[in-house]
mmCIF entry with sequence, helices, sheets and N, C-alpha, C, O atoms, coordinates in Angstrom:
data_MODEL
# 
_entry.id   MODEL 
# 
_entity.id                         1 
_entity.type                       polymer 
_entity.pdbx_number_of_molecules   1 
# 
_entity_poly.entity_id                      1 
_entity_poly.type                           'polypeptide(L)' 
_entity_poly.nstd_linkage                   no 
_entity_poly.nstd_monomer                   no 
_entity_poly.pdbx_seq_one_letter_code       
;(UNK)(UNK)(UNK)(UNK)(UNK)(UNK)(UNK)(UNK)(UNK)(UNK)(UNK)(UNK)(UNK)(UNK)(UNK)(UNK)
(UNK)(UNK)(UNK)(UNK)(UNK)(UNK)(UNK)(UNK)(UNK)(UNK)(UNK)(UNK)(UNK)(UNK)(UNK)(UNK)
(UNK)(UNK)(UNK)(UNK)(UNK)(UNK)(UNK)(UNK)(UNK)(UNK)(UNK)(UNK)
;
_entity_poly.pdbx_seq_one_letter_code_can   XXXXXXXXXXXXXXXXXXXXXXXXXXXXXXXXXXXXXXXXXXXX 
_entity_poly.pdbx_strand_id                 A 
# 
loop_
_entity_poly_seq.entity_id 
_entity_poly_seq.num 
_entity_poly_seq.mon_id 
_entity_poly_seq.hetero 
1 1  UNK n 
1 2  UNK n 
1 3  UNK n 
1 4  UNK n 
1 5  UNK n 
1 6  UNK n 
1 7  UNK n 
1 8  UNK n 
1 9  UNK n 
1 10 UNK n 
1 11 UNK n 
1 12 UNK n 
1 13 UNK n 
1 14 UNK n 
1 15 UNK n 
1 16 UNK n 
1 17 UNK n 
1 18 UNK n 
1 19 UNK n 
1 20 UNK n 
1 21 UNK n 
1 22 UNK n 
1 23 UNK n 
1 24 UNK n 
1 25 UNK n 
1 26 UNK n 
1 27 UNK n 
1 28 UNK n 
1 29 UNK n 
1 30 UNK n 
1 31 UNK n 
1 32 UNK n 
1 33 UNK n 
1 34 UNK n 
1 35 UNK n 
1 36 UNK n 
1 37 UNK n 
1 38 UNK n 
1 39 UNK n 
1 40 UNK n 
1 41 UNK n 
1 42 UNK n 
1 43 UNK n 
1 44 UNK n 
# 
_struct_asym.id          A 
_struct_asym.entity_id   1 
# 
_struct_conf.conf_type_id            HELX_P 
_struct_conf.id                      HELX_P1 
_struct_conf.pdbx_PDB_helix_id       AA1 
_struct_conf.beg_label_comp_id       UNK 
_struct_conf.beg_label_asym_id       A 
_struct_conf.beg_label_seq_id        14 
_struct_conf.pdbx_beg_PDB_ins_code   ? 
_struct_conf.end_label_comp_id       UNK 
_struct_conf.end_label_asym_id       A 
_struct_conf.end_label_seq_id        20 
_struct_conf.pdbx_end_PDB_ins_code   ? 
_struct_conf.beg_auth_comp_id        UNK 
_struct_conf.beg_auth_asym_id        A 
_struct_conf.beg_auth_seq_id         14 
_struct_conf.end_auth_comp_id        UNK 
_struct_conf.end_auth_asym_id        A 
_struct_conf.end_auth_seq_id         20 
_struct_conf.pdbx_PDB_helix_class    1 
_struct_conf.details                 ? 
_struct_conf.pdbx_PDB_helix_length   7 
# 
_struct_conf_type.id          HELX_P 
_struct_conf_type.criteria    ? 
_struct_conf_type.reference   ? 
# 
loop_
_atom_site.group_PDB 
_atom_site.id 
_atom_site.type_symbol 
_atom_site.label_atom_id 
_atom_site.label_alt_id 
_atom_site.label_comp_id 
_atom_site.label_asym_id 
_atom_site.label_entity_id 
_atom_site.label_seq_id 
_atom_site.pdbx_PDB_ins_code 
_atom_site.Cartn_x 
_atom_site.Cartn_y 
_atom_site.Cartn_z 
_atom_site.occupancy 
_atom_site.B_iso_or_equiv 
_atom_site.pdbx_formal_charge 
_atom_site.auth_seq_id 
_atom_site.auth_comp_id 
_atom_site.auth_asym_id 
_atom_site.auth_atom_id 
_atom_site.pdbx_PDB_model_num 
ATOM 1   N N  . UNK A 1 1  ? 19.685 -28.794 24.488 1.00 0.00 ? 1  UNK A N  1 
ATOM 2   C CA . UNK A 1 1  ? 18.471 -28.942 23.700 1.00 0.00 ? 1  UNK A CA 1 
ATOM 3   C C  . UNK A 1 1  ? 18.829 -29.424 22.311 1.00 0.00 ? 1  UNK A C  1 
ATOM 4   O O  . UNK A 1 1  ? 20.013 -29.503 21.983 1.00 0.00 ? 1  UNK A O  1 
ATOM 5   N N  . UNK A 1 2  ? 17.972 -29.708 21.586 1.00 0.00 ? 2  UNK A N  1 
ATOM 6   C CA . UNK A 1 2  ? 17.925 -30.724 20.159 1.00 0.00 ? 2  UNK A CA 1 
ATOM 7   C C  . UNK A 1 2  ? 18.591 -29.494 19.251 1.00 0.00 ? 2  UNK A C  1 
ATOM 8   O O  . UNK A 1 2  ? 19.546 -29.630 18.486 1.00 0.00 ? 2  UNK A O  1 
ATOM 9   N N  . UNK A 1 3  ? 17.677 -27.949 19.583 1.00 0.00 ? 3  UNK A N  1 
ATOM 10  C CA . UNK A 1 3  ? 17.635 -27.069 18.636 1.00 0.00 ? 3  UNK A CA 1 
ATOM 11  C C  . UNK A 1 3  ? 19.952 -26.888 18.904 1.00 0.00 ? 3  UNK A C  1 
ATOM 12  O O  . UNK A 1 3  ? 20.711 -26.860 17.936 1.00 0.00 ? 3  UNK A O  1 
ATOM 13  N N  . UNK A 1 4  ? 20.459 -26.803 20.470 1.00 0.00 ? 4  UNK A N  1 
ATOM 14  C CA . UNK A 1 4  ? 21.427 -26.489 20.330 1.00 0.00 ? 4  UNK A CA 1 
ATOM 15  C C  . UNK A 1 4  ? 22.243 -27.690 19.118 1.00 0.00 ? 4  UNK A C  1 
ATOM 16  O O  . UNK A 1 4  ? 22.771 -27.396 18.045 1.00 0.00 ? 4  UNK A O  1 
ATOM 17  N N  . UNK A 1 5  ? 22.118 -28.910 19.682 1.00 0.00 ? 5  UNK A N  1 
ATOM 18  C CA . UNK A 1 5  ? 22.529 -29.376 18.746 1.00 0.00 ? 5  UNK A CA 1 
ATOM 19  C C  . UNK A 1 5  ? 22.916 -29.504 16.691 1.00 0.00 ? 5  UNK A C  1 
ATOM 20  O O  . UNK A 1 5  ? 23.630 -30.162 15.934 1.00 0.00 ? 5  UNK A O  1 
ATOM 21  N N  . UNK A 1 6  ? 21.754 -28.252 16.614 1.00 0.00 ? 6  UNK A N  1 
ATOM 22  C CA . UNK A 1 6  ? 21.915 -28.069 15.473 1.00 0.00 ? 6  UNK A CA 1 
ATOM 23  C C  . UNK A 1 6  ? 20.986 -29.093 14.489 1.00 0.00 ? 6  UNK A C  1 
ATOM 24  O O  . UNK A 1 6  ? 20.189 -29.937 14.898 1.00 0.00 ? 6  UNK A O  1 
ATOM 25  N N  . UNK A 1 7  ? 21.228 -28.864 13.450 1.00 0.00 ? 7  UNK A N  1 
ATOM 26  C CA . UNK A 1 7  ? 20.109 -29.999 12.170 1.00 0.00 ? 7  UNK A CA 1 
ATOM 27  C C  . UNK A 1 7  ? 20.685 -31.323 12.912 1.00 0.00 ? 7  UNK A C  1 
ATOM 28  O O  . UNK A 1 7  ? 21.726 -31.430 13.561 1.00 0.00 ? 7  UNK A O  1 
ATOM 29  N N  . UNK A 1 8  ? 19.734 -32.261 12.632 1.00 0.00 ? 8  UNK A N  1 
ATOM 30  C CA . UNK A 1 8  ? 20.211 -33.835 12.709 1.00 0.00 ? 8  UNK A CA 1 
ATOM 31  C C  . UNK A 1 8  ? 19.147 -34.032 11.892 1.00 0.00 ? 8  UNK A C  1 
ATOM 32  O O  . UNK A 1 8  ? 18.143 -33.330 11.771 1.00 0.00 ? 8  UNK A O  1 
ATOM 33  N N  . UNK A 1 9  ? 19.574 -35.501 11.088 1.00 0.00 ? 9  UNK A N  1 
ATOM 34  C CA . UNK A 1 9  ? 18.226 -36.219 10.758 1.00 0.00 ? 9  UNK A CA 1 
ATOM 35  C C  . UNK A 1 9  ? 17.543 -36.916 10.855 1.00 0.00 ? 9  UNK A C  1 
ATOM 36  O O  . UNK A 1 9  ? 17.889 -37.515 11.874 1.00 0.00 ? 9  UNK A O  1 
ATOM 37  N N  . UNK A 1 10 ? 16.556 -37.425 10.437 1.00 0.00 ? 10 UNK A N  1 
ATOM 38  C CA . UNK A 1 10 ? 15.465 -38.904 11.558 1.00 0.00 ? 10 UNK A CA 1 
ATOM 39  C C  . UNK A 1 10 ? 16.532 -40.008 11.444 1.00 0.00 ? 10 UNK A C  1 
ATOM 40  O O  . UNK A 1 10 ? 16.322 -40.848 12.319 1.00 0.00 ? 10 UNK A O  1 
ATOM 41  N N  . UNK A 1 11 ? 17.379 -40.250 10.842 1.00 0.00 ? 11 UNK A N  1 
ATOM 42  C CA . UNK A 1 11 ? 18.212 -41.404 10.696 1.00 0.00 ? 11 UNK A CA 1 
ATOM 43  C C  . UNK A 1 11 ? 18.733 -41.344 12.418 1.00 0.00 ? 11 UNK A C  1 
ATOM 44  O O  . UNK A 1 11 ? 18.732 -42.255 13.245 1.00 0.00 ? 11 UNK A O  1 
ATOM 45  N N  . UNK A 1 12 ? 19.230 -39.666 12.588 1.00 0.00 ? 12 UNK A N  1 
ATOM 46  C CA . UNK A 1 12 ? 20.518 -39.315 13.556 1.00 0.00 ? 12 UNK A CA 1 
ATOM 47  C C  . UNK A 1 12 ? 19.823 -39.280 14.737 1.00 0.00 ? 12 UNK A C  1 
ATOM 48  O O  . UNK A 1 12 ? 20.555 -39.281 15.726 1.00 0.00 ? 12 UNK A O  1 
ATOM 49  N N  . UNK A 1 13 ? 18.580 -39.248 14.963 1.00 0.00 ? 13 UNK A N  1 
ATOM 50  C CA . UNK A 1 13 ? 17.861 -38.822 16.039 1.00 0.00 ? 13 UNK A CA 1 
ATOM 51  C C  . UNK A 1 13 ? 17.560 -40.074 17.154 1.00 0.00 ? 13 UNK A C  1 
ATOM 52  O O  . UNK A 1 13 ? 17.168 -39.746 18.274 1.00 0.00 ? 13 UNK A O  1 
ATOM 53  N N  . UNK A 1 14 ? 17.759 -41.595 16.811 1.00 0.00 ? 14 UNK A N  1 
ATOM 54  C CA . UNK A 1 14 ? 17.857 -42.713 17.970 1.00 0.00 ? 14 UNK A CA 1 
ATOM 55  C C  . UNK A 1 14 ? 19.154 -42.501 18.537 1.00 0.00 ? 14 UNK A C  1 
ATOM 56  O O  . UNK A 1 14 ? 19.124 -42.229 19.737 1.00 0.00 ? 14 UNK A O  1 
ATOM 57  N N  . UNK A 1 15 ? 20.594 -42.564 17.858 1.00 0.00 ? 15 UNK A N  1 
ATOM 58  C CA . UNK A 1 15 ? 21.705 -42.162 18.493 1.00 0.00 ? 15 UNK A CA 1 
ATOM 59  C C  . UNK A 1 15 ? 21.969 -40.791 18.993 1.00 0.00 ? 15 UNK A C  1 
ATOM 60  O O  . UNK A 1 15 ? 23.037 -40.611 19.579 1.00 0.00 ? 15 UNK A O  1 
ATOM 61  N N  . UNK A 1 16 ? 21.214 -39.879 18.856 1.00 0.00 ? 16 UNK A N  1 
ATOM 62  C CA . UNK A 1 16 ? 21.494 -38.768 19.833 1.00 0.00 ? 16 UNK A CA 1 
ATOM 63  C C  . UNK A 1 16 ? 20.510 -38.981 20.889 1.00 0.00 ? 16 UNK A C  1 
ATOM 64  O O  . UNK A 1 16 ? 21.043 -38.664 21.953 1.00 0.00 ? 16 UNK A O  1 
ATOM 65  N N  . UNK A 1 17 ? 19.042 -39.466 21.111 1.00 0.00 ? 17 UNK A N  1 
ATOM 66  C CA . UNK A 1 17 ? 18.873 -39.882 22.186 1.00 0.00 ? 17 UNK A CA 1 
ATOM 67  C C  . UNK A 1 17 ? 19.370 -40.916 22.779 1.00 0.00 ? 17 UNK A C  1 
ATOM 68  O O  . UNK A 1 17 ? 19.284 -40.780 24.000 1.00 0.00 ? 17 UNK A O  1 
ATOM 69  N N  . UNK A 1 18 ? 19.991 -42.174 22.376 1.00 0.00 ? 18 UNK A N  1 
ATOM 70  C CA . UNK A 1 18 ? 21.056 -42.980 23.300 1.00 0.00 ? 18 UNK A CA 1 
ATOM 71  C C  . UNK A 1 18 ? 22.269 -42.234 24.216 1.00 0.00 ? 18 UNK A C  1 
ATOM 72  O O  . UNK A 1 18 ? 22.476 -42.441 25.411 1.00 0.00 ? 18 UNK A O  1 
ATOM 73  N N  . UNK A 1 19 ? 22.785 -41.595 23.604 1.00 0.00 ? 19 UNK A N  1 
ATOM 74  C CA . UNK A 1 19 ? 23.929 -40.653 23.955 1.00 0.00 ? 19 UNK A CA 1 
ATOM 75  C C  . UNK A 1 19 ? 23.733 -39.649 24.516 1.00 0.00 ? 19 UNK A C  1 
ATOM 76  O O  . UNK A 1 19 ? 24.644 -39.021 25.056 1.00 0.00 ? 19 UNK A O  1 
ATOM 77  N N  . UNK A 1 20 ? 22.343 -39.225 24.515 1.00 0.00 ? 20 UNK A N  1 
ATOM 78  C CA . UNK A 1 20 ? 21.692 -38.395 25.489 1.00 0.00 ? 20 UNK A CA 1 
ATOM 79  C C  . UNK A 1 20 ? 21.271 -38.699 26.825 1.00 0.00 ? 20 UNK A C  1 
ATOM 80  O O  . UNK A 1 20 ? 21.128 -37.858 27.712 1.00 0.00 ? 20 UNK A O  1 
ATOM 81  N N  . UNK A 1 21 ? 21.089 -39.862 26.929 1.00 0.00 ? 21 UNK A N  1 
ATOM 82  C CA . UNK A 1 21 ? 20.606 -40.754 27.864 1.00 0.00 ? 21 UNK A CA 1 
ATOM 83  C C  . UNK A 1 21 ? 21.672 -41.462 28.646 1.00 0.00 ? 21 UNK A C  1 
ATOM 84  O O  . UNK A 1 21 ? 21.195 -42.279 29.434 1.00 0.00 ? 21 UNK A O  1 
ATOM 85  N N  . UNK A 1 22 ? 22.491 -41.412 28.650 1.00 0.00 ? 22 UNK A N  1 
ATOM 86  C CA . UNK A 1 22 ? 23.871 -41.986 28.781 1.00 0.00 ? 22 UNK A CA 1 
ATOM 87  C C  . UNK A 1 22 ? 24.765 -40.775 29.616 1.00 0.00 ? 22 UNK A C  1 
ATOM 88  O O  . UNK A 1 22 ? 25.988 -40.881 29.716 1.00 0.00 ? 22 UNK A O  1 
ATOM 89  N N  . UNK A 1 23 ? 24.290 -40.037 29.988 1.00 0.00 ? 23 UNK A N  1 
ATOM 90  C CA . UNK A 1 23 ? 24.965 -38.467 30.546 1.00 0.00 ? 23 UNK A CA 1 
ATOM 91  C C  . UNK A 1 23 ? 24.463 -38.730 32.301 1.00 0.00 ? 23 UNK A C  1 
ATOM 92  O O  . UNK A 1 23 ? 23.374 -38.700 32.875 1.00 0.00 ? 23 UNK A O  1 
ATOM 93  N N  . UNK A 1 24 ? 25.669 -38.953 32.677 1.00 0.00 ? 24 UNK A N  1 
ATOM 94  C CA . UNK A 1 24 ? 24.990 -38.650 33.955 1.00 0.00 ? 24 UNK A CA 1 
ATOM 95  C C  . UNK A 1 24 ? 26.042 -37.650 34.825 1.00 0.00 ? 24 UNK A C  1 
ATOM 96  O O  . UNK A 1 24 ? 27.259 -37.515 34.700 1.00 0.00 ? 24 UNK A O  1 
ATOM 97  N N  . UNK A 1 25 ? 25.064 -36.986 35.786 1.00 0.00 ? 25 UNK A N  1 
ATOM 98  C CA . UNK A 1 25 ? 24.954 -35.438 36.664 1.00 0.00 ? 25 UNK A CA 1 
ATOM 99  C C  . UNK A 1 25 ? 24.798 -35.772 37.980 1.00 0.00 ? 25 UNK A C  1 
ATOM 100 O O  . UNK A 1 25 ? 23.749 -36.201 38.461 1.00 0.00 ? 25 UNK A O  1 
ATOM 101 N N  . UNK A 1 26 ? 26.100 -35.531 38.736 1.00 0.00 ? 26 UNK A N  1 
ATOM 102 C CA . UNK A 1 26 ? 25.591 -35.404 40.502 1.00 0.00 ? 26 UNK A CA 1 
ATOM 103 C C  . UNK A 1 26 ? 24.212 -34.893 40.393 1.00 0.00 ? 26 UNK A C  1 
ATOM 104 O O  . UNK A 1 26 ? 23.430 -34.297 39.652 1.00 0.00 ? 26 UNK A O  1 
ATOM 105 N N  . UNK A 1 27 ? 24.330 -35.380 41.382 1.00 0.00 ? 27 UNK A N  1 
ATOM 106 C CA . UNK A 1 27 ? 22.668 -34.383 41.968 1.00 0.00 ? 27 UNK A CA 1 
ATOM 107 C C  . UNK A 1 27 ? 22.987 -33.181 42.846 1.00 0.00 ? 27 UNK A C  1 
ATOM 108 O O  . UNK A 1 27 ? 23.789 -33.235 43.779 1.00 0.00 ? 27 UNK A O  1 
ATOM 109 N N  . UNK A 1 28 ? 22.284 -32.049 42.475 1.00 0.00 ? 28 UNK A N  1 
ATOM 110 C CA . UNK A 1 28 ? 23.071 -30.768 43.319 1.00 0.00 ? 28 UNK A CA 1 
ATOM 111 C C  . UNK A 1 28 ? 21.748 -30.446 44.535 1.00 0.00 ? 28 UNK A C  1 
ATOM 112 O O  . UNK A 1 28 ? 20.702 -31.095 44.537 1.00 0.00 ? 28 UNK A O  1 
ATOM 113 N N  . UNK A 1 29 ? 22.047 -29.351 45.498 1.00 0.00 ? 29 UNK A N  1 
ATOM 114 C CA . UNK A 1 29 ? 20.648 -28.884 46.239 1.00 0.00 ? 29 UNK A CA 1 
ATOM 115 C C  . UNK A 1 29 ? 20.699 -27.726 45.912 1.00 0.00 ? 29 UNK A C  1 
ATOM 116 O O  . UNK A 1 29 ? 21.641 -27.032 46.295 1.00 0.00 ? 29 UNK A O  1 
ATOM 117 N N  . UNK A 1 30 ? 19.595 -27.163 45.036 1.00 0.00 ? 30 UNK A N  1 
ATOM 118 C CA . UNK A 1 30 ? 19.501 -25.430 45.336 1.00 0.00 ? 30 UNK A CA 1 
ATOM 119 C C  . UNK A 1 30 ? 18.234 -25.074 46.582 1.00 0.00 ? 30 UNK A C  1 
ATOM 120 O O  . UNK A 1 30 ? 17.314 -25.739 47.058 1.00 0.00 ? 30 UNK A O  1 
ATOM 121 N N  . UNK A 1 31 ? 18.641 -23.963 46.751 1.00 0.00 ? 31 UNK A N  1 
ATOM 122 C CA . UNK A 1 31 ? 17.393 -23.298 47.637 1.00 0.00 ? 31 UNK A CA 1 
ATOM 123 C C  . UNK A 1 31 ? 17.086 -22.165 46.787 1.00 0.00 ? 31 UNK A C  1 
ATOM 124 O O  . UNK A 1 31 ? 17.640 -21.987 45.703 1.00 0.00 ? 31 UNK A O  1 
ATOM 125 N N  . UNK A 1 32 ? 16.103 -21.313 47.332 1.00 0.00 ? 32 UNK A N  1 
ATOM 126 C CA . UNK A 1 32 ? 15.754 -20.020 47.271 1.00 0.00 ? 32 UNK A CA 1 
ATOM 127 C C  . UNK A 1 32 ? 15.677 -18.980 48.358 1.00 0.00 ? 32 UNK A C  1 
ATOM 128 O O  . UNK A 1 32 ? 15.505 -19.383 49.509 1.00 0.00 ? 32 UNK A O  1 
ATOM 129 N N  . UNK A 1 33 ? 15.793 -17.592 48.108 1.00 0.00 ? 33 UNK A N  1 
ATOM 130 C CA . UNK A 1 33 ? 15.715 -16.984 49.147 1.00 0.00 ? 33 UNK A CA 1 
ATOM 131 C C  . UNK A 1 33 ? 15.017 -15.830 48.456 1.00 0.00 ? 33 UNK A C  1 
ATOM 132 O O  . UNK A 1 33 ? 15.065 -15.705 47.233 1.00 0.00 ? 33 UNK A O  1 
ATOM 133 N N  . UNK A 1 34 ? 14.361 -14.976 49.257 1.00 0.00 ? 34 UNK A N  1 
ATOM 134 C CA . UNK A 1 34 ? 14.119 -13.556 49.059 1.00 0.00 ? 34 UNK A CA 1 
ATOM 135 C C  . UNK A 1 34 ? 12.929 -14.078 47.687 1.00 0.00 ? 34 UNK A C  1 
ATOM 136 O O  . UNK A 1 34 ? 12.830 -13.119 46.922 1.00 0.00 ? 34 UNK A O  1 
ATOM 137 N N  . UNK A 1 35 ? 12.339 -14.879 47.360 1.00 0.00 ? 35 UNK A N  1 
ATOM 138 C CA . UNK A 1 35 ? 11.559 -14.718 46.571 1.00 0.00 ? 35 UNK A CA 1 
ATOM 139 C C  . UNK A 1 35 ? 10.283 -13.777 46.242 1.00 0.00 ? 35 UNK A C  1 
ATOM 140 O O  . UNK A 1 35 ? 9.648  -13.466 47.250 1.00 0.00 ? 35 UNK A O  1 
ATOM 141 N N  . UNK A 1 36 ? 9.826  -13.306 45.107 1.00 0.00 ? 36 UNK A N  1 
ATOM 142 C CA . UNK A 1 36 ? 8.963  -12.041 45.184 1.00 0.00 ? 36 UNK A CA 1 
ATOM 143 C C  . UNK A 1 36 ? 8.446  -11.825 43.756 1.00 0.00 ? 36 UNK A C  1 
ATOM 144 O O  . UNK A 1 36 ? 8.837  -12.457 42.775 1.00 0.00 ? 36 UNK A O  1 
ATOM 145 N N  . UNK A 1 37 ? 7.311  -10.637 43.759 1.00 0.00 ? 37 UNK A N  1 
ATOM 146 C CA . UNK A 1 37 ? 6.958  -10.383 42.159 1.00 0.00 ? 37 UNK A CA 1 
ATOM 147 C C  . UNK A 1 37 ? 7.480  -8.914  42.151 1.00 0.00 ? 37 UNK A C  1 
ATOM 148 O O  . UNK A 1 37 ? 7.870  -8.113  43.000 1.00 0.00 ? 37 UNK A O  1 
ATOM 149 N N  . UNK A 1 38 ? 7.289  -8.935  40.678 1.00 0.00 ? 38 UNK A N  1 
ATOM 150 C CA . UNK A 1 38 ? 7.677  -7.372  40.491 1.00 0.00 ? 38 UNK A CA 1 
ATOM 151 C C  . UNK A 1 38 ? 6.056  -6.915  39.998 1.00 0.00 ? 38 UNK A C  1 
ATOM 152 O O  . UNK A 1 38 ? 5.064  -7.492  39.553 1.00 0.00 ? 38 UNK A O  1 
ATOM 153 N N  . UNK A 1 39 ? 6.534  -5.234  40.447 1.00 0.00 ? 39 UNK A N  1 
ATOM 154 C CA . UNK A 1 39 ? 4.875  -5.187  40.766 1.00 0.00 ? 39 UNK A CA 1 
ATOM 155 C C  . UNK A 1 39 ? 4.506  -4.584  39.184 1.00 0.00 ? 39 UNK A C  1 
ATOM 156 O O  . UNK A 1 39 ? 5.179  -4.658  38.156 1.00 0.00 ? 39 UNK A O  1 
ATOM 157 N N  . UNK A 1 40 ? 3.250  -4.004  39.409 1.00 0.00 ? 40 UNK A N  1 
ATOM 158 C CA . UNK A 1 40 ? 2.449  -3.808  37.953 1.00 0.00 ? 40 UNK A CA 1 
ATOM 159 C C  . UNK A 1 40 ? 2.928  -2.995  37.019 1.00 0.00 ? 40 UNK A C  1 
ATOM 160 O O  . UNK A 1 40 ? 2.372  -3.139  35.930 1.00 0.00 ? 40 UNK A O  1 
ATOM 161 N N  . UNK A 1 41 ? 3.970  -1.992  37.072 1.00 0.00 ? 41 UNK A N  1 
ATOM 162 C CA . UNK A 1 41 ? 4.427  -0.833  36.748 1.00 0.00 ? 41 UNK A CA 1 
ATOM 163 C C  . UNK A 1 41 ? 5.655  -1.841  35.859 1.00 0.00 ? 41 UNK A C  1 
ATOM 164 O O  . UNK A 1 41 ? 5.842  -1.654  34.656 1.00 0.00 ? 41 UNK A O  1 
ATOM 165 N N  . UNK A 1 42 ? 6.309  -2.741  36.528 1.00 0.00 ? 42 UNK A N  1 
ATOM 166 C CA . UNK A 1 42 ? 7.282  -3.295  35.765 1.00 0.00 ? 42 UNK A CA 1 
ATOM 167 C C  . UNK A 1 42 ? 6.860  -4.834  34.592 1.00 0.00 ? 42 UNK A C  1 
ATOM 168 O O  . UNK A 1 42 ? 7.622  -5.628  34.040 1.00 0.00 ? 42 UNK A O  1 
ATOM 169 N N  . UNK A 1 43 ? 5.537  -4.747  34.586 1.00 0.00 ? 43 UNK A N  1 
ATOM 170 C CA . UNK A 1 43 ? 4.504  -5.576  33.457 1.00 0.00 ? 43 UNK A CA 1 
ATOM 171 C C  . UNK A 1 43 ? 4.085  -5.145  32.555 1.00 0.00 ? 43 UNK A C  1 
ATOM 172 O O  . UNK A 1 43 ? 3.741  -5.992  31.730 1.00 0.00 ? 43 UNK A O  1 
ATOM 173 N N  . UNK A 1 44 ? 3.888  -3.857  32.206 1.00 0.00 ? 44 UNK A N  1 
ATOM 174 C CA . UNK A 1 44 ? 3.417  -3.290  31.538 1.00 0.00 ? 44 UNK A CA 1 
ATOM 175 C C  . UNK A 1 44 ? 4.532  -2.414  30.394 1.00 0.00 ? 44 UNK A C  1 
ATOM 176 O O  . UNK A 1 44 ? 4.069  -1.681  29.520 1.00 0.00 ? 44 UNK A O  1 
# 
């Protein structure tokens, strides 16, 4: 995120999105399992 990155300034902010944009990531597969809510007792 921008915020990890720390201050930048409007000057710095086209070259950190170039260089942001420029990152590339296999593509992974997640699944899910066991999905669920927690019930009312743990909302409150």
């Amino acid at each position: 995120t921008l915020k990890f990155l720390g201050e930048i300034s409007d000057e710095q902010i086209g070259g950190v999105k170039e260089k942001l944009q420029e990152i590339k990531l296999p593509l992974f597969q997640a699944s899910l399992g066991e999905v669920g809510t927690f019930s009312k007792k743990f909302r409150d």
